[in-house]
C-alpha positions in Angstrom: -45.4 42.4 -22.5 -47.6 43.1 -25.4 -50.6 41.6 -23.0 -49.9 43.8 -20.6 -49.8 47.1 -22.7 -53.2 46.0 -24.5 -54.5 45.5 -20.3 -53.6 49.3 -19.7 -54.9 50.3 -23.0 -58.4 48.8 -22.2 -58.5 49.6 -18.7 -57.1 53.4 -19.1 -60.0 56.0 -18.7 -61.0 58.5 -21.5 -58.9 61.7 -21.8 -55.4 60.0 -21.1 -52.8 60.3 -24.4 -51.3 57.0 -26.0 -47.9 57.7 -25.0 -49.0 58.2 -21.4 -50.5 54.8 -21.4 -47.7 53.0 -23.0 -45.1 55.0 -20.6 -47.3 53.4 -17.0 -47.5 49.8 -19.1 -43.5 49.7 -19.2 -43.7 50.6 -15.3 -45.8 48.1 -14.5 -43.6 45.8 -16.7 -40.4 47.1 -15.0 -42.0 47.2 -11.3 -43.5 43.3 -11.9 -39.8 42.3 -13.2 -38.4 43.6 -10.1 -40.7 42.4 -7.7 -40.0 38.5 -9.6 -36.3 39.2 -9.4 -35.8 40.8 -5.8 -39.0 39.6 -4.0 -37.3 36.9 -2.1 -34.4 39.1 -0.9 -37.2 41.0 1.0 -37.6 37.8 3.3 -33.8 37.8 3.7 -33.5 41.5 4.9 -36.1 41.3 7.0 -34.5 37.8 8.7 -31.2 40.1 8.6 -32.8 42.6 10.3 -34.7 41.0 13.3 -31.2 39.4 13.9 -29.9 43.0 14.2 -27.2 41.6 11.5 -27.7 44.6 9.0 -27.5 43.7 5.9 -28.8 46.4 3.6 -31.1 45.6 0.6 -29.2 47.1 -1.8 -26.2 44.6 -0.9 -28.7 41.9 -1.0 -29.1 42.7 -5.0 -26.0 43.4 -5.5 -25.4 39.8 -4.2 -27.6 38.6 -6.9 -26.3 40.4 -9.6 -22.7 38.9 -8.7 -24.5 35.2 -9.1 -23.6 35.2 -4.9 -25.9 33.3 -2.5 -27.6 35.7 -0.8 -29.7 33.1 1.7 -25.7 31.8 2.9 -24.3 34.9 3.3 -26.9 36.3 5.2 -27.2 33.2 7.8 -23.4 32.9 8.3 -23.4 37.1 9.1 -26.7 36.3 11.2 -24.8 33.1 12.8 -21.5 35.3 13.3 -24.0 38.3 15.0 -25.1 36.7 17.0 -22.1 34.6 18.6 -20.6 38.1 19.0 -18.0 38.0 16.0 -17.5 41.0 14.1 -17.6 40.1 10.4 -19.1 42.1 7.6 -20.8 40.8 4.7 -17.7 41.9 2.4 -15.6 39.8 4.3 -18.2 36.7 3.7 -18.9 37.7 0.0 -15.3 38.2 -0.9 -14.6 34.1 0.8 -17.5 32.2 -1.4 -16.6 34.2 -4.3 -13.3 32.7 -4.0 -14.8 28.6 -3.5 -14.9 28.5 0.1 -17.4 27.7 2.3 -18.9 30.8 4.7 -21.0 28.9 6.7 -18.4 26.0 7.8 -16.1 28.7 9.0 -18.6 30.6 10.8 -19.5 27.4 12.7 -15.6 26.7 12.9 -15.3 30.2 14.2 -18.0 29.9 16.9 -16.3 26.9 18.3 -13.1 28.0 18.4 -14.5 30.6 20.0 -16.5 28.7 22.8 -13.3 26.0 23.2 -11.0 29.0 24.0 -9.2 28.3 20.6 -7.0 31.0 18.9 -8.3 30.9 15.7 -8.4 33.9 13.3 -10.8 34.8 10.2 -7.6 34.6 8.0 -6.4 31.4 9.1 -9.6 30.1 9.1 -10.9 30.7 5.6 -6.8 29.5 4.6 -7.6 26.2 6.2 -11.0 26.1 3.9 -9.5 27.3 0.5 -7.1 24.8 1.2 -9.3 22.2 0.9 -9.5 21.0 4.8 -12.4 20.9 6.8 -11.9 23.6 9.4 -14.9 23.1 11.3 -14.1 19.2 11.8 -10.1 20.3 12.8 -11.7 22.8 15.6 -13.8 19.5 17.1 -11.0 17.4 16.5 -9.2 19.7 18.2 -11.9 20.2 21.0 -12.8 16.1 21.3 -9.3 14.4 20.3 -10.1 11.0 17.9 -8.7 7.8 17.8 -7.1 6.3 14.7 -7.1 2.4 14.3 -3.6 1.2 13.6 -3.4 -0.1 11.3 -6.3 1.0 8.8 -9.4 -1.4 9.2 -10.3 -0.1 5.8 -6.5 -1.4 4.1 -7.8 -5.0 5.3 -5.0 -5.7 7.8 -6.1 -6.3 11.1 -2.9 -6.0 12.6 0.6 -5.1 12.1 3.4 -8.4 12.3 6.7 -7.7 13.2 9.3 -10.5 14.6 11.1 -10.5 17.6 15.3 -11.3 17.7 14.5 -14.8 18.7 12.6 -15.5 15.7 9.1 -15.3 17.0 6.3 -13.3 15.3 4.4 -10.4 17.0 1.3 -9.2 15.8 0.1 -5.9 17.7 -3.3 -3.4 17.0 -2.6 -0.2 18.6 -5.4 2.7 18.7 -4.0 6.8 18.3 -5.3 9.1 19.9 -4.8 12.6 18.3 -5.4 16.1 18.6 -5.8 18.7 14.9 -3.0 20.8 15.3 -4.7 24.2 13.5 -1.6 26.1 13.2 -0.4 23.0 10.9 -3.4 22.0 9.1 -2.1 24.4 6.0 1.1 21.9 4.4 0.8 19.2 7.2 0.3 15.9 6.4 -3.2 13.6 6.8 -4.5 10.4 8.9 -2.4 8.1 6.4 0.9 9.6 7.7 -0.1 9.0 11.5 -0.8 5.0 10.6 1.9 4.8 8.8 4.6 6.1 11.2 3.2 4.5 13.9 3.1 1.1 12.7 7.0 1.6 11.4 8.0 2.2 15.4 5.6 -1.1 16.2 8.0 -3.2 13.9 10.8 -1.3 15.0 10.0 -1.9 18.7 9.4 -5.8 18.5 12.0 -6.1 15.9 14.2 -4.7 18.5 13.5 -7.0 22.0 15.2 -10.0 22.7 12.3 -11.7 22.5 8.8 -12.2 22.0 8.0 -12.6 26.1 9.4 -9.2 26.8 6.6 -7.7 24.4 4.0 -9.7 25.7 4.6 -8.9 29.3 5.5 -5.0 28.9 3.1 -4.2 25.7 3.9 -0.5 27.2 7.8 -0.8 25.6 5.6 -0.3 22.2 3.8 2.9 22.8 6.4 4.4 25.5 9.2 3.5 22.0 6.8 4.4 19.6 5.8 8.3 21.5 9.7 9.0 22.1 10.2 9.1 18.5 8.2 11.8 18.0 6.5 11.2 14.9 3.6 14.0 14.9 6.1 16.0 13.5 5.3 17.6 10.1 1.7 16.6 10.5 -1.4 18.3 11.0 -2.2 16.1 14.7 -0.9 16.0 17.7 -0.1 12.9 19.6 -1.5 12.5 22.7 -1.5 8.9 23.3 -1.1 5.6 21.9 -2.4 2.6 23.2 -1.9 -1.3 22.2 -5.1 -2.6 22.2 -4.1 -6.4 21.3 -0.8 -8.0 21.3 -0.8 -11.9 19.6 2.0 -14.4 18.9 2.6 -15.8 15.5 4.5 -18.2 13.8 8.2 -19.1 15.0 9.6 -17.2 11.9 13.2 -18.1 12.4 12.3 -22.1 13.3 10.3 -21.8 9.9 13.5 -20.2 8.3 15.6 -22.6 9.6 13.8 -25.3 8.5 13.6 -23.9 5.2 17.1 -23.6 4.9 17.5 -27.4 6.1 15.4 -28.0 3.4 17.3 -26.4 0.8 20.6 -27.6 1.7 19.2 -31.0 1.5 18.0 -30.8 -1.8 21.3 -29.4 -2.8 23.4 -32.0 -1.1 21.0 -34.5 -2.5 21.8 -32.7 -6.1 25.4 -33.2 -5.8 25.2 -36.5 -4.8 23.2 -37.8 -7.5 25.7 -35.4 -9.7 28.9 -37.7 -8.3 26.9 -40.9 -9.2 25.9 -40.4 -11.8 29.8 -39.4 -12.9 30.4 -42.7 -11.2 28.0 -44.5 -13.7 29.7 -43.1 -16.9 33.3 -43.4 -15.8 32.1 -46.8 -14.7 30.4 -47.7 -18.4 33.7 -46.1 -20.1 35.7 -48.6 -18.2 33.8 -51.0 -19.5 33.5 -50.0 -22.8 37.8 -50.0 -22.1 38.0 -53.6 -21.1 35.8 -54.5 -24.0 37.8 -52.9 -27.0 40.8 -54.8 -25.0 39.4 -58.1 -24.9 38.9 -57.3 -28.5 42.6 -56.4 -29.4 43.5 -59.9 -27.9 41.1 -61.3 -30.0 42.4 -60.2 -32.8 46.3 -60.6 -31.8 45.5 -64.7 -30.6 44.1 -65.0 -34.5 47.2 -63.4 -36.0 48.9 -66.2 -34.3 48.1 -69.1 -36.7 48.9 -67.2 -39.5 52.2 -66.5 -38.3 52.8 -70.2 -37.8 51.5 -71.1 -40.9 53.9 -68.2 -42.7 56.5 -69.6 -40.4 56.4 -73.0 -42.2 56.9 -71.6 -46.0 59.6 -69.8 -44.8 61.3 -72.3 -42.9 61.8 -70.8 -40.1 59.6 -73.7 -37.9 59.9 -77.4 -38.5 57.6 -80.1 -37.5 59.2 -81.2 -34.7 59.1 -78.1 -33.3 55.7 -77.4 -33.9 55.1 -80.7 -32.5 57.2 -79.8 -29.1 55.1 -76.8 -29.1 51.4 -78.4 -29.1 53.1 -80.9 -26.5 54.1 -77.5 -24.2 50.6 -76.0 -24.7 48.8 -79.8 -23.4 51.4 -80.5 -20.2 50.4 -76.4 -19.5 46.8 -77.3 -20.3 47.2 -80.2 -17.8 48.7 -78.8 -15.0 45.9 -75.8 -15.3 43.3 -78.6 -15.3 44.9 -80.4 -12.4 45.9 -77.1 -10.3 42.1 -76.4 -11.1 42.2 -73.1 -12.9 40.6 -74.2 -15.7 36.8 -73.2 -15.3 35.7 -76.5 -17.0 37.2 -78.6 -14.2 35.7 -76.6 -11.4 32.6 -77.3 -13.4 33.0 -81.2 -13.0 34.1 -80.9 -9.6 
């Protein structure tokens, strides 16, 4: 600024006062700070203009000085212009000011408007601030899409389900759906669509006798699936669902089965190595029985010459009958060895 004033000083003629000078220096200052700031908003109300979409130059600074963007406020009033809708540049300040996007529902309006759609400024710039894309519902709306059922992206390729005989079913359907712009505001997404639709795929196959019946009427699936009506609540419209591929999988209940054979085997097998080994210790305890026994007997046959010999001081046993005794235990010793009970004679025979 001082460069410029020190300019006008030098290039002021003779005769004019200081203060005059100074006073046309802080013009010039003021008219070049204005030309920097507001230059470009020129080109945009002259664009305005030629598209007869009158916006003044005044509201084009104002713009500026509310930090608005001029340049998209003046193409989405030129865009609107010129499709014949009636919207003023309050209307398209007032909807970027709160986030949204003017130029998406300009286009949105536009092809509403070509489609024959009923679509309203307020309902449009709803559907923005909401956060949907209103200009991709009115094409959706226009050129139904198809959604892949299941997700590609999830990494299933196709949704199983099994069959009352036991057999698996793997099916890939593809949805085609219309935005529903009345319920795009609270209605639910894509995700919901899949997500229903594969539920009345499992509950189809679950419920047919069996697996043949699916794979010659792979119609029961979509005609079961579109009865249940399960666009409601969400921001589509159904218009058709078709089974693209229908596959046979494992025999899940042969597999079960099997399984269970398996199990039951292992657990008879348990209980039969349980009762065995039982069998083992009772068997070792009746062993361990016989032994302590055997050793009783032991010990009672060696009591038995003590007695004898106790029996002689006391005079209760003579010597003839201790001989008529040893002669009983020989004849009986005999007739074992002649009868051949005696181990030692079936030896030598």
């Amino acid at each position: 600024m001082t460069s410029i004033l020190a300019m006008t000083l030098a290039a002021a003629p003779e005769g004019i006062s200081v203060p005059a000078i100074v006073g046309l220096g802080i013009l010039l200052v003021v008219v070049l700070i204005f030309l920097a700031l507001f230059l470009p908003l020129i080109g945009l109300w002259i664009q305005a203009m030629a598209a007869h979409a009158n916006v003044g130059i005044f509201q084009l600074i104002g713009m500026r000085l509310r930090k608005v963007s001029s340049a998209t406020i003046v193409i989405a009033r030129i865009q609107a212009v010129r499709a014949g809708i009636d919207l003023s540049t309050d209307q398209l300040e007032t909807h970027f000011l709160a986030g949204g996007r003017p130029t998406n529902v300009v286009r949105a309006l536009i092809a509403a408007n070509r489609a024959d759609i009923d679509l309203g400024w307020q309902l449009a710039t709803a559907i923005d601030l909401a956060g949907r894309d209103i200009l991709d519902a009115v094409q959706t709306s226009v050129n139904p899409k198809v959604i892949d059922c299941p997700n590609p992206a999830t990494g299933k390729t196709t949704i199983d389900a099994v069959a009352k005989d036991g057999t698996q079913v793997k099916a890939k359907a593809r949805v085609t759906v219309r935005a529903n712009i009345d319920r795009l505001i609270g209605g639910a997404t894509e995700e919901t669509i899949i997500a229903r639709v594969g539920e009345g795929i499992v509950t189809t196959i679950g419920s047919s006798d069996s697996y043949k019946t699916v794979l010659e009427n792979p119609d029961l699936i979509s005609k079961g699936v579109l009865e249940k009506g399960l666009d409601a609540g969400t921001a589509f419209q159904i218009l058709s669902i078709d089974i693209a591929d229908v596959d046979v999988g494992e025999n899940i209940g042969a597999k079960l089965q099997a399984d269970q054979a398996e199990a039951d085997k292992r657990r008879f097998q348990a209980e039969a190595e349980k009762r065995r080994a039982m069998a083992m210790a009772q068997e070792q305890e009746m062993a361990a029985l016989v032994r302590e026994n055997r050793a009783k007997v032991v010990l009672a046959e060696a009591e038995i010459p003590l007695a004898i010999a106790e029996a002689f001081r006391n005079g209760r046993l003579g010597v003839m009958d201790y001989y008529r005794l040893k002669n009983i235990q020989a004849d009986t010793k005999m007739r074992d060895n002649i009868g051949g009970d005696n181990p030692q004679s079936k030896g030598s025979k």
